[in-house]
C-alpha positions in Angstrom: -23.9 0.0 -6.5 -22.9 3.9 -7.2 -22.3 5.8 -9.9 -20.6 4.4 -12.9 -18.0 7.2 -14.2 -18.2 7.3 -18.0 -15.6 9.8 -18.3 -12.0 9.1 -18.6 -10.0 10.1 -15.5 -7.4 13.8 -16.6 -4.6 14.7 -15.0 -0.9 13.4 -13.9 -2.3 10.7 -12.0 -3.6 8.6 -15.2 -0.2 8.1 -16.2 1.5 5.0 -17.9 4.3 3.3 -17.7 5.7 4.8 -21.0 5.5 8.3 -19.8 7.5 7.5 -16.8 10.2 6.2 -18.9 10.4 9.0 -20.6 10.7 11.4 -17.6 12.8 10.9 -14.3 10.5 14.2 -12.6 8.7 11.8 -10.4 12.2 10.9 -8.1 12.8 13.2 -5.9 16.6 13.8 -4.9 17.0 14.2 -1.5 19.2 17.5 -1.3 22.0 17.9 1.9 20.3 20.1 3.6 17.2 17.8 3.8 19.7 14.8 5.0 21.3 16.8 7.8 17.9 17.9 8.4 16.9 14.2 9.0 20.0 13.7 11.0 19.6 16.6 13.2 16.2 14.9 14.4 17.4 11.0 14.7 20.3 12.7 16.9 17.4 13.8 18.8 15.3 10.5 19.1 18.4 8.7 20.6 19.3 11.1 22.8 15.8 10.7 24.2 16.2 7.0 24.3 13.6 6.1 22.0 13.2 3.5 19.2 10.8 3.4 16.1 7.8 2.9 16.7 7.5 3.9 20.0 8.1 8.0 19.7 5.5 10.5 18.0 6.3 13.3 15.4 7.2 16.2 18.1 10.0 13.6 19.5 11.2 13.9 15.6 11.7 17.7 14.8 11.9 18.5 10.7 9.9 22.1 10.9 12.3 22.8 8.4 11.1 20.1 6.1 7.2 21.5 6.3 7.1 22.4 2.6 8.4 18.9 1.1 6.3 17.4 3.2 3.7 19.1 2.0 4.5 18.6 -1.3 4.5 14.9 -0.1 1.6 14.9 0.9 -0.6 16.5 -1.8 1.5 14.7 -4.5 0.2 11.5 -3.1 -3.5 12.6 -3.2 -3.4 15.3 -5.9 -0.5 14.4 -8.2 0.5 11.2 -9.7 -0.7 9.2 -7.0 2.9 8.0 -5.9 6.2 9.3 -5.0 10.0 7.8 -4.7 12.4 9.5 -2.4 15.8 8.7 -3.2 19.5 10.0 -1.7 18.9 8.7 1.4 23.1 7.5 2.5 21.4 4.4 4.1 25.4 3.2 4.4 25.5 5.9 7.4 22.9 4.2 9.4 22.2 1.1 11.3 18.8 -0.6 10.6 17.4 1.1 13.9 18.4 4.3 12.7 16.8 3.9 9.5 14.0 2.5 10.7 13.8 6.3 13.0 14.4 8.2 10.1 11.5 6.5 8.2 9.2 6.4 11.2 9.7 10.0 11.7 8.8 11.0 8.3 6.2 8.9 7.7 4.4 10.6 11.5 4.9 14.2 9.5 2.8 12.6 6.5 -0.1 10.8 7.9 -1.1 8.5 10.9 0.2 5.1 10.5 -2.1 2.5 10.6 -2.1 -1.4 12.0 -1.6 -3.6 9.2 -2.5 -6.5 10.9 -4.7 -7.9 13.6 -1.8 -8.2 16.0 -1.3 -4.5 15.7 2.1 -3.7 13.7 2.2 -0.4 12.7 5.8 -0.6 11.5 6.1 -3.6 9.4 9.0 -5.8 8.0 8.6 -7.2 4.0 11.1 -10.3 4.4 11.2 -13.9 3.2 9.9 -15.6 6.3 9.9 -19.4 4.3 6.2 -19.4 4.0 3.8 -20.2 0.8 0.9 -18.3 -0.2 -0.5 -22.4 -0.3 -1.7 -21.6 3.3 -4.7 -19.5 3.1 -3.7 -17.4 6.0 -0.2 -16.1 4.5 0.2 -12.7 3.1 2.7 -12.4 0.2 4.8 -10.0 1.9 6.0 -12.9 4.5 7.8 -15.0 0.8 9.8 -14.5 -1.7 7.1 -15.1 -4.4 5.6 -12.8 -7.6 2.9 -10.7 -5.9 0.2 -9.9 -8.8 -0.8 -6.5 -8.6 -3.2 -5.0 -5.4 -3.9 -2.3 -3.3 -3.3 -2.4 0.5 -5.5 -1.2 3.5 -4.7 2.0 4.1 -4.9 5.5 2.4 -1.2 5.2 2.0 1.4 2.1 1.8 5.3 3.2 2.1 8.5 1.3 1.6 11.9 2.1 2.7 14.6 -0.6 1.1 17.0 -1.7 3.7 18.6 -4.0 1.8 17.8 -5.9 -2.0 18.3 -9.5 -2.9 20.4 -11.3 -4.7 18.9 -11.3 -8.1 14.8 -9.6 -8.6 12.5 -8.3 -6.6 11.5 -5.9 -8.7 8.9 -2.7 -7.1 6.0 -2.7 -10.2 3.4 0.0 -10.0 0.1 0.9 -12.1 -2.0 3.9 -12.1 -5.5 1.8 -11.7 -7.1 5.4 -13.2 -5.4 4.9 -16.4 -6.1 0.8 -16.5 -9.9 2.4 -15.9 -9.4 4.5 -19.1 -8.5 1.8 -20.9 -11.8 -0.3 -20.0 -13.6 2.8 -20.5 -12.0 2.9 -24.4 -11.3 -0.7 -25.4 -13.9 -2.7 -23.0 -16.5 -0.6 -21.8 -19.4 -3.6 -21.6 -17.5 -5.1 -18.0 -17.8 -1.6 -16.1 -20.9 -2.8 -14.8 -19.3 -6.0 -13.4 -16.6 -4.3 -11.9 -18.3 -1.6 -10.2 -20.9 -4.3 -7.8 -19.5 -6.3 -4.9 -16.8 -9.1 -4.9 -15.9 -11.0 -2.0 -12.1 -10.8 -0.5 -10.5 -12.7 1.7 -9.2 -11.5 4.9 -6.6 -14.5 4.8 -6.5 -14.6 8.7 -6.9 -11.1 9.9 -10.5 -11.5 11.3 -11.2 -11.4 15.0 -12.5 -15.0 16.3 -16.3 -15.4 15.5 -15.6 -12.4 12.5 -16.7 -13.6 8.8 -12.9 -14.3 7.0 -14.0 -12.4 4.0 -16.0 -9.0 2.9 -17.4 -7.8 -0.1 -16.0 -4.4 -2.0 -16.7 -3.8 -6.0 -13.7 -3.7 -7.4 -13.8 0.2 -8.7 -16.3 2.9 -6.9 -16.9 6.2 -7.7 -17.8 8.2 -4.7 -17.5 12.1 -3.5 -16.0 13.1 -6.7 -13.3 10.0 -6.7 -12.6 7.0 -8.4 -11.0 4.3 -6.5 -10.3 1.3 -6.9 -9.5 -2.1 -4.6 -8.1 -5.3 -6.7 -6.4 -8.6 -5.1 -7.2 -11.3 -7.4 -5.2 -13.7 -5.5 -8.2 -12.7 -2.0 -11.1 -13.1 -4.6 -10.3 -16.2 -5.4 -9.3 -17.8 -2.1 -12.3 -16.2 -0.7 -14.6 -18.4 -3.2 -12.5 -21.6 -1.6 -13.8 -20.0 2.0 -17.1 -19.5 1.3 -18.1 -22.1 -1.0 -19.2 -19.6 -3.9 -17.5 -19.1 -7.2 -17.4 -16.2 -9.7 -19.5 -16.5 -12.4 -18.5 -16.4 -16.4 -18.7 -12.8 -16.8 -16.8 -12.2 -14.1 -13.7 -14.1 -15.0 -13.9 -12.5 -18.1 -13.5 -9.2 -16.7 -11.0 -10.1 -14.4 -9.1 -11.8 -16.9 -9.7 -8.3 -19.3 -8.4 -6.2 -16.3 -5.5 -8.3 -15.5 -4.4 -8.6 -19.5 -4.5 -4.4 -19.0 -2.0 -4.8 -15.6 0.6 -7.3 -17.5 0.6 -4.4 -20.8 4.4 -3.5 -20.5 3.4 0.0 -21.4 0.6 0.4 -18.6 2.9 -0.6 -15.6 5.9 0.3 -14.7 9.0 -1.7 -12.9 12.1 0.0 -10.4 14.4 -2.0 -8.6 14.4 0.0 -5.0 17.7 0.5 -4.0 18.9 0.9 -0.5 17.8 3.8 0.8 14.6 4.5 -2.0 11.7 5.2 -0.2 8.5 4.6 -1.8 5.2 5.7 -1.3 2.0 4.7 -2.9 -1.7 6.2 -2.9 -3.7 2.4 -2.6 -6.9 4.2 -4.4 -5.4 5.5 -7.6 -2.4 2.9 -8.0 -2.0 -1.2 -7.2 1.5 -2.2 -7.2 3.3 -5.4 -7.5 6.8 -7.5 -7.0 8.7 -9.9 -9.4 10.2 -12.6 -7.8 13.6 -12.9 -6.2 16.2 -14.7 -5.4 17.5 -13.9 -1.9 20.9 -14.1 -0.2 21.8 -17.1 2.2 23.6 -15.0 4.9 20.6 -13.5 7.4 22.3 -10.5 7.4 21.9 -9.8 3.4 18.5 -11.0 2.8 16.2 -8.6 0.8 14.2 -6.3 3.8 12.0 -3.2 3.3 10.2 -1.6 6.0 6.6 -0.9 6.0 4.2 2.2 6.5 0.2 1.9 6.4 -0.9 5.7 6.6 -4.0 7.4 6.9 -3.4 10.6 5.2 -4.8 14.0 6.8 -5.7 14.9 3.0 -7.2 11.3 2.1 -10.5 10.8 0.6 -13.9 9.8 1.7 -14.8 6.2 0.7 -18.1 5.0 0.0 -19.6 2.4 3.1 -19.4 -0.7 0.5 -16.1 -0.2 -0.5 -15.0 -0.1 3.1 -12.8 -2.9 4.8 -14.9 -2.0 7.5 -16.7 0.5 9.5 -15.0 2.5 12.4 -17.1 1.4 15.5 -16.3 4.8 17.2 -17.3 7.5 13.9 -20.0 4.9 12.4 -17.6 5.7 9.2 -16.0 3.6 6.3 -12.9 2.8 7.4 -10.1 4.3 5.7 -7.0 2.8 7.0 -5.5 -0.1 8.9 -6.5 -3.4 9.7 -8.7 -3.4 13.0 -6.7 -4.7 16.5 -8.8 -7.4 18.2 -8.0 -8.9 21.8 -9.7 -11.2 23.7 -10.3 -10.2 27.4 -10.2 -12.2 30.6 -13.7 -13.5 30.1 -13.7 -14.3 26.3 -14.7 -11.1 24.5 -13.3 -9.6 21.3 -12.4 -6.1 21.7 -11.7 -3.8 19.0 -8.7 -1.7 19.4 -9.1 0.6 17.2 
């Protein structure tokens, strides 16, 4: 176990939900001249012939856009930890060219990452019918309440294609001000929260891989807190391996999770069609109400996906790592390893 912090965590990025109900300064309004922008460079994606994801960020030309980027960038590392880009005329485009447009901006912030072991690096959020019952279903494939959690990747983005009927609501938390308030109101389950817990993979290990690994739940490494919470994979990991939490740990994940539900810690936005929103996965966890979707194929709720490795992203500590990068010897930072099997059997890692 590392360092236990026993300060509380300064600046914008320890904000609550209050604060941003008070001030709107965290949207950013795309302006025209960023939109043509944008436009210019889809123009010239097409007239390449290529679709998202299957260009890079020269084949998507926004020099002009280097200083929002930038501020992109460092806002998501540095500042509050999250952005939403709005103004987006996602009327003007078919769900290719969004999906360009997004793609393209997202290669100008970061790498994107797998976020599965199939490999998709661009992914789809959409009902697909299924139930979080089957221990190999992530929530982003229903319709369901997702509790709050953090993704696997430096960086998770959203771009709203369409919403639903009725819900479906984007929540986010800073998890630096839920650690400030354990730090105040409960400081005696730090301890608990800082050693390892087992998480389930829910079906992304190669064949022969263990389904679950161990992370503590907040680690303080390199100068950075961080934090990693999916109550829903700590629990169906206990089911996979036979084990179960002990008293004192329910009790602190019950404390942390009374902290996520305060109405004046989190903070809910409906995304509207053309919001883009992008979240740093150490300093926030984010959730989504449940919906009520539209009947017609064509109207049902869908958001595309980023995973990003960020070329400002921090160092993570090796037992708060998903896993180790075979090829560095590093903790991974980002995306969900690629596995095949070869002609003869063997499990290759893609990454």
């Amino acid at each position: 176990m590392g360092s236990i912090i026993k300060e509380k965590i300064q600046g914008a990025v320890a904000w609550k939900g209050t604060d941003l109900a008070q001030d709107d300064s965290w949207i950013y309004n795309l302006s025209e001249k960023t939109i043509a922008v944008l436009e210019n460079a889809l123009f010239h994606v097409k007239q390449k012939g290529l679709q998202a994801p299957d260009f890079n960020k020269e084949d998507f030309p926004i020099q002009d856009l280097s200083n929002e980027v930038a501020y992109f960038v460092n806002e998501l590392e540095n500042g509050r930890g999250f952005l939403l880009i709005r103004g987006l005329p996602i009327e003007r485009y078919t769900d290719e060219e969004a999906s360009i447009i997004y793609w393209g901006l997202g290669l100008h912030m970061g790498i994107p990452v797998t976020q599965n072991a199939r490999g998709d690096v661009l992914g789809h959020v959409i009902d697909q019918g299924l139930s979080l019952e089957n221990p190999n279903v992530r929530g982003y494939q229903t319709k369901l309440h997702l509790p709050f959690h953090a993704d696997g990747s430096d960086v998770v983005g959203l771009l709203s294609l369409r919403k639903a009927k009725s819900g479906g609501f984007s929540s986010i938390i800073s998890s630096m001000a839920v650690y400030n308030e354990i730090l105040e109101k409960y400081p005696e389950y730090l301890g608990i929260l800082y050693r390892p817990f087992i998480f389930d993979r829910r079906g992304e290990e190669a064949p022969g891989e263990s389904p679950v690994f161990t992370s503590p739940i907040f680690s303080y490494y390199g100068g950075k807190l961080s934090c990693r919470y999916v109550r829903t994979f700590i629990e169906s990991a206990q089911v996979k391996t036979g084990t179960h939490l002990s008293k004192v740990e329910i009790e602190a994940l019950d404390m942390l999770d009374s902290i996520l539900h305060d109405e004046n810690m989190h903070y809910n936005m409906m995304m509207e069609p053309g919001d883009m929103q992008f979240v740093n996965n150490y300093t926030m966890l984010h959730s989504r109400t449940l919906y009520e979707d539209y009947e017609e194929p064509e109207r049902k709720r869908h958001l595309l996906r980023l995973w990003l490795t960020m070329p400002n992203g921090r160092e993570i500590a090796s037992d708060f790592a998903m896993y180790i990068d075979e090829h560095t010897g590093k903790p991974g930072r980002g995306g969900i390893p690629v596995r095949k099997k070869t002609a003869g059997g063997i499990v290759e890692n893609l990454k």
